[in-house]
Structures are given as structure tokens and as C-alpha cells.
C-alpha positions in Angstrom: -36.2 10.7 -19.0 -37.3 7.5 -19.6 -34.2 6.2 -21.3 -31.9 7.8 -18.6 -34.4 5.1 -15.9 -34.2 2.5 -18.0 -29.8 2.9 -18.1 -29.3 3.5 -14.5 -31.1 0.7 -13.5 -29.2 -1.5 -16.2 -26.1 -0.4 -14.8 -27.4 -0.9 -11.5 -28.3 -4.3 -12.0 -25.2 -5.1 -14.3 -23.1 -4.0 -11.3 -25.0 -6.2 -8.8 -24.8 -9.0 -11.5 -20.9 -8.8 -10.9 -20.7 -7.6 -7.3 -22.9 -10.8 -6.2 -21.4 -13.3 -8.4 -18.0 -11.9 -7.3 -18.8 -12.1 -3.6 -20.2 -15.9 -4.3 -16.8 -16.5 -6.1 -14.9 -14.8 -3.1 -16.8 -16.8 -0.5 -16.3 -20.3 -2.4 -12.7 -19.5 -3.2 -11.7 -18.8 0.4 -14.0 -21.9 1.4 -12.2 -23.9 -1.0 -8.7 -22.6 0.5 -9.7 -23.4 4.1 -10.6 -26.9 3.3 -7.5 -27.3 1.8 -5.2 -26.1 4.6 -3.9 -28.2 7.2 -4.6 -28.0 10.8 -1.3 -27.6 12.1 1.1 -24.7 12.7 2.9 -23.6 9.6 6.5 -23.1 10.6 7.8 -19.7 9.4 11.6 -19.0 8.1 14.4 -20.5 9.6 16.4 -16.8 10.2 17.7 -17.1 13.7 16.0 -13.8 14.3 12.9 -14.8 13.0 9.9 -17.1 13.7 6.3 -16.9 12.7 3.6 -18.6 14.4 0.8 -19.3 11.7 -2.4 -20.1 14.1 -4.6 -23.0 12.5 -8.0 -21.7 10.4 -10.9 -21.8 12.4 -12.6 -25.1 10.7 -16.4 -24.9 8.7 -18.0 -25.6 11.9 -17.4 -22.9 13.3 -15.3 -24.4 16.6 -13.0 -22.3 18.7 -9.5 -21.6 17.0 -6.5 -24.3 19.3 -4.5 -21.2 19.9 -1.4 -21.7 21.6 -1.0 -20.2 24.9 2.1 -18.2 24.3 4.8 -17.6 22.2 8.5 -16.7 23.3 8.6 -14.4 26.1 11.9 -12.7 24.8 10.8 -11.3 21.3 9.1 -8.7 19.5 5.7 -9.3 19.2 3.5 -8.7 16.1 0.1 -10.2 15.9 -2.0 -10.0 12.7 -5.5 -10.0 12.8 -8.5 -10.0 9.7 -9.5 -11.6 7.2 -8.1 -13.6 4.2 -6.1 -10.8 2.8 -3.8 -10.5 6.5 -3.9 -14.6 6.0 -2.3 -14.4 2.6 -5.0 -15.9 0.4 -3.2 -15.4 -3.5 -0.3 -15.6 -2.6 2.7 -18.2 -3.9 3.6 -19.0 -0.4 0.1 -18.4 1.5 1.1 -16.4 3.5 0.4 -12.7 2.2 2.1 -9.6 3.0 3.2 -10.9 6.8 6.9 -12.6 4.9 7.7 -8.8 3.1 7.2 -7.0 6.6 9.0 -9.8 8.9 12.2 -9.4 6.3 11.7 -5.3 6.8 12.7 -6.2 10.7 16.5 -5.2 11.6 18.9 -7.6 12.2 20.5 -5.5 15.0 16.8 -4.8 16.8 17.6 -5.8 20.5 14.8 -8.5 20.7 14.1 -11.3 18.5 10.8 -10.8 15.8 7.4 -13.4 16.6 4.7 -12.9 14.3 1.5 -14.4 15.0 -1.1 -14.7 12.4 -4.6 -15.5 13.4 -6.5 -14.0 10.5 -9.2 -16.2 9.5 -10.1 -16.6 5.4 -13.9 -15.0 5.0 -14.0 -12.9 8.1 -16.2 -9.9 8.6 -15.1 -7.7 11.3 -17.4 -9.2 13.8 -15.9 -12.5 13.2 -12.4 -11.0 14.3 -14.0 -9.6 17.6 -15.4 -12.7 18.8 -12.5 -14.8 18.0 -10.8 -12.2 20.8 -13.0 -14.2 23.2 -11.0 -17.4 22.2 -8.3 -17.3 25.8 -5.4 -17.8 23.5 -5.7 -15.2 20.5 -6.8 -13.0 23.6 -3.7 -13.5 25.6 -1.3 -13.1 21.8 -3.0 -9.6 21.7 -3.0 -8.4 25.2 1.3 -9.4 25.2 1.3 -7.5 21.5 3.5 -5.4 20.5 2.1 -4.8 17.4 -1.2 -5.3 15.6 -1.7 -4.8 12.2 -5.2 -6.4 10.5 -7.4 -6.4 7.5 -10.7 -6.1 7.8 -13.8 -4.4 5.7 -13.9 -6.1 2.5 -16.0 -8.9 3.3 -18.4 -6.5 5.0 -18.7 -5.0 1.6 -18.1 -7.4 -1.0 -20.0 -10.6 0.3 -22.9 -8.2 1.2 -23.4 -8.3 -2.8 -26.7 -9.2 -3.0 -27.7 -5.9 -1.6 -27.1 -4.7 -4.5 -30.0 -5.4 -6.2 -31.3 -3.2 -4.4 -33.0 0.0 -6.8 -31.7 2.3 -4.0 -28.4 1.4 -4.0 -26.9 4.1 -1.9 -29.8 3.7 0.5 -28.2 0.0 0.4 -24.1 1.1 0.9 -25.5 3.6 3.1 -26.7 0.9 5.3 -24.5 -2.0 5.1 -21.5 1.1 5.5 -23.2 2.0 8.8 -23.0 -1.6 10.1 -19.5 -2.0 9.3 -18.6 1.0 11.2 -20.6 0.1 14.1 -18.9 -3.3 14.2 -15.6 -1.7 13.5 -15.4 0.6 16.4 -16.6 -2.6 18.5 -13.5 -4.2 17.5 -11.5 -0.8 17.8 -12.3 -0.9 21.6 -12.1 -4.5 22.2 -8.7 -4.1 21.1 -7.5 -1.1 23.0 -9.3 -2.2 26.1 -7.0 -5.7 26.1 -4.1 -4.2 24.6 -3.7 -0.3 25.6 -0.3 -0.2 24.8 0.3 -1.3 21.1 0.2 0.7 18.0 -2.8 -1.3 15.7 -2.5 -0.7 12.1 -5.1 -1.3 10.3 -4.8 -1.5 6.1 -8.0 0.0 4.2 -10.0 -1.5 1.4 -9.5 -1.6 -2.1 -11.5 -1.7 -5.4 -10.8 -5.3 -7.3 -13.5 -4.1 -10.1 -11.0 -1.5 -12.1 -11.6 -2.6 -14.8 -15.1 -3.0 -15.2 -17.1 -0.3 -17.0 -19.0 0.6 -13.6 -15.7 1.6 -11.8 -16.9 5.0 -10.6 -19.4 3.6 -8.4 -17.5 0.5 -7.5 -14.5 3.4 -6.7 -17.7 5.5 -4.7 -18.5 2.5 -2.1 -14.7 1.7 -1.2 -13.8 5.4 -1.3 -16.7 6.2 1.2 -15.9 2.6 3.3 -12.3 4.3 3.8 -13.0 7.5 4.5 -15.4 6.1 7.7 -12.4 4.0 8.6 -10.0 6.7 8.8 -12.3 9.0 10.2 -13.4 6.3 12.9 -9.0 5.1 13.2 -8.5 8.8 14.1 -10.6 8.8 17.6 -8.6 6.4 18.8 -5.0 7.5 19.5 -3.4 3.6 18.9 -5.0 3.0 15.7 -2.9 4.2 12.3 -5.3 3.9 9.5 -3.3 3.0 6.5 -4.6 3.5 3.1 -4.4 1.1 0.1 -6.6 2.0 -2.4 -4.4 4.0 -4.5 -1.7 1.4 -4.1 -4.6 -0.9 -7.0 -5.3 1.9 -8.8 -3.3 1.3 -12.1 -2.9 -2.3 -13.7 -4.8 -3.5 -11.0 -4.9 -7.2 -13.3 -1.7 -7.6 -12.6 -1.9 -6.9 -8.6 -4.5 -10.0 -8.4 -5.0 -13.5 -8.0 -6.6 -15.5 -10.8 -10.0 -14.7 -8.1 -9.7 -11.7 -9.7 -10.4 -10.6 -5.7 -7.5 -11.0 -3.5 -4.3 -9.8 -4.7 -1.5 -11.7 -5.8 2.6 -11.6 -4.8 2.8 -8.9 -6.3 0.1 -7.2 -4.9 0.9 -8.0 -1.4 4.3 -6.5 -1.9 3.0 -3.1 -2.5 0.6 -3.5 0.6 3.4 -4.7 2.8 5.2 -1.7 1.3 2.7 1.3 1.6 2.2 -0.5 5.8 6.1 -0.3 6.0 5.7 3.4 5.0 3.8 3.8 8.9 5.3 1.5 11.6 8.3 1.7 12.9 10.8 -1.3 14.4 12.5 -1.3 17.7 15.8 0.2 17.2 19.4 -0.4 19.0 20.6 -3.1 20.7 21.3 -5.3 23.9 24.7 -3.8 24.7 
């Protein structure tokens, strides 16, 4: 009985050894990335049907976001919302997922496609609800067609040190209840300024496949997902899309060099399993 102690707590404190050190990593790496990325708008692709509106990162000190105040009025409007993994952190071209979905868009849809990104590298979900209190973010949603975010991960994975805890589901428990609470903050904010648009929203994943502890990594974002879905499913705009499964095999080769965010690659398959749940405007002007 002793031995059986003596193991669980290694393990515990071998997985907190790479869950903290991984959400120091994560934290530096998108730190490093937001110093490095200038201020002004990046402009998108040059397709006549096409234009992306990448809103400048919200800067160290923590000052409002210089949002433009609109975008064009005679468009298709998709505004993505999160963290760094909607901002394209690993990617070749920064910019994520966002380029695989805008090239999904039909060329005979009726109204021209505006993307416009205001995900923020390092955000927790309560981050993304007070940047809605910025006027222009605010106004991008409310006119939204569209809404698709990610959002979770850093309320799991830079809550590492937590696990150090010896009661480490008493710890996920917690920290899972938190998330939830601030999710369904943001799920009403949302609806409330937008009650029209579908909002999808793309679950976590486990970055840690191929560690020996991978069961109880595969535990926390299994249960983290399942109290998304369950929470997207009381609200009748919100399409929880699952991701997980999407990282489940040769998940080295889905990832940055981070080892945390995933790479080209890996943002293909997640712009391919959201493509799998929205649908485009259809038709056209005549």
C-alpha cells in the first residue's frame, strides 16, 4: 500500500513537473510572439472576394485593443474570437486556421467574405468577455454573421501549478468549475449582443500524447469538453465543435516546436473538422 502512495504521488508530481513548466513555456512563448508582432492591421489575401481584418494584439499593459469601427457594410461577416490558437500562434503565416476556412467560402456566395480576428495570444475566457466591452470588437460582433472562437486551454493549461496539488481532481474539479462559470458568462454576453449569429466554438485538445501520464492528461481535457458541450447545448446559437480526436494520433507532427500550439498542419485539420459544422451563404445576387 505503501508503494502504490509513494507511485501516485510521483506521477502526480511528475505530471505537474510538465504541466507547470509547459504552461510557463506556453505563457513565455505567446509573450514572446506578442512582442514581436506589429501594431498595425495585417492585410489579408488579395482575392477580390476576400479580405481579412487582423485587429492589433492587445499590448503587455494591458490597454484597450484600437479596434476599427466597422468593416464593409456589404459582406459576409465572420468574427473570430479566443485566444492564441483562433490568432494562429504556430503557424507559417500567423495566422492559424482563419486562411483554410476563408478559402472554404464560395466564390458564387452573393455577398463578399470579411473576417475579423480579434483573438488575443494568452487569453482565458474572461479575457475574451471583457475585451467585448472594448466599443469596437463590440460593434464587429453585434454586425456578425458568424462567430467562431477558441477558448479553454489557457484556463487549463496555465493553471499548472495547481497541479501540485496531492488532490488533483479536487484541483481540475475546481479550476473546471471556474472555466465553466466564466464560459457561460461569455456564452450570454455573446447572445445578448449578437442574437442572431451561429457561434462556434472549437473544444480543447491534449498536447501531452505522448508523455507516459497521458490518461490523466486525456481525463482533464476529456472532462473540460464534455462541460463545454454540455454548457454549448443550452444555448440554441452555440455549435460546440470537438477537436480532441482530431490530435489523437501523431500528435508531434500536428505541433509547433512549443510542443503546445499546433502547427500548419495542425490547424488544417481544425479548420477542417469546423468546416465539417457551418455552413456558407449560398446563391447569388441575380
Amino acid at each position: 500500500m505503501r508503494r502504490v502512495w509513494i507511485d501516485g504521488i510521483l506521477i502526480v508530481s511528475l505530471l505537474a513537473v510538465v504541466v507547470f513548466a509547459g504552461g510557463f513555456g506556453y505563457a513565455l512563448v505567446d509573450q514572446a510572439w506578442l512582442a514581436e508582432e506589429p501594431a498595425e492591421e495585417i492585410p489579408g489575401q488579395e482575392a477580390p472576394m476576400r479580405e481579412v481584418v487582423r485587429l492589433p494584439l492587445m499590448p503587455l499593459d494591458g490597454v484597450a485593443m484600437d479596434v476599427p469601427d466597422s468593416v464593409d457594410g456589404d459582406a459576409y461577416r465572420l468574427v473570430a474570437l479566443g485566444d492564441s490558437l483562433t490568432r494562429g500562434m504556430g503557424s507559417g503565416d500567423g495566422e492559424g486556421y482563419l486562411p483554410y476556412v476563408e478559402a472554404s467560402y464560395p466564390e458564387e456566395a452573393p455577398l463578399d467574405l470579411t473576417i475579423v480576428n480579434g483573438a488575443v495570444n494568452g487569453h482565458r475566457t474572461n479575457d475574451v468577455t471583457n475585451d467585448l466591452n472594448d466599443a469596437g470588437l463590440n460593434g464587429h460582433v453585434q454586425e456578425a454573421d458568424m462567430i467562431v472562437m477558441t477558448v479553454g486551454g489557457n484556463d487549463l493549461f496555465q493553471s499548472g501549478q495547481g497541479f501540485f496539488s496531492q488532490d488533483l481532481d479536487q484541483f481540475t474539479e475546481a479550476a473546471k468549475e471556474e472555466f465553466i462559470d466564466d464560459l457561460d458568462d461569455l456564452y450570454a454576453v455573446l447572445t445578448r449582443l449578437n442574437p442572431d449569429a451561429d457561434i462556434f466554438h472549437m473544444g480543447i485538445y491534449n498536447p501531452f500524447k505522448e508523455f507516459d501520464f497521458t490518461n490523466e492528461t486525456n481525463r482533464f481535457v476529456r472532462e473540460w469538453n464534455n462541460a463545454t458541450s454540455e454548457l454549448a447545448a443550452d444555448y440554441e446559437q452555440v455549435i460546440f465543435v470537438p477537436v480532441a480526436d482530431v490530435f489523437e494520433r501523431d500528435v508531434s507532427d500536428l505541433l509547433f516546436r512549443d510542443f503546445f500550439h499546433p502547427n500548419d498542419a495542425g490547424y488544417e485539420r481544425m479548420a477542417e473538422r469546423l468546416l465539417t459544422s457551418l455552413r456558407w451563404p449560398e446563391g447569388s445576387e441575380d
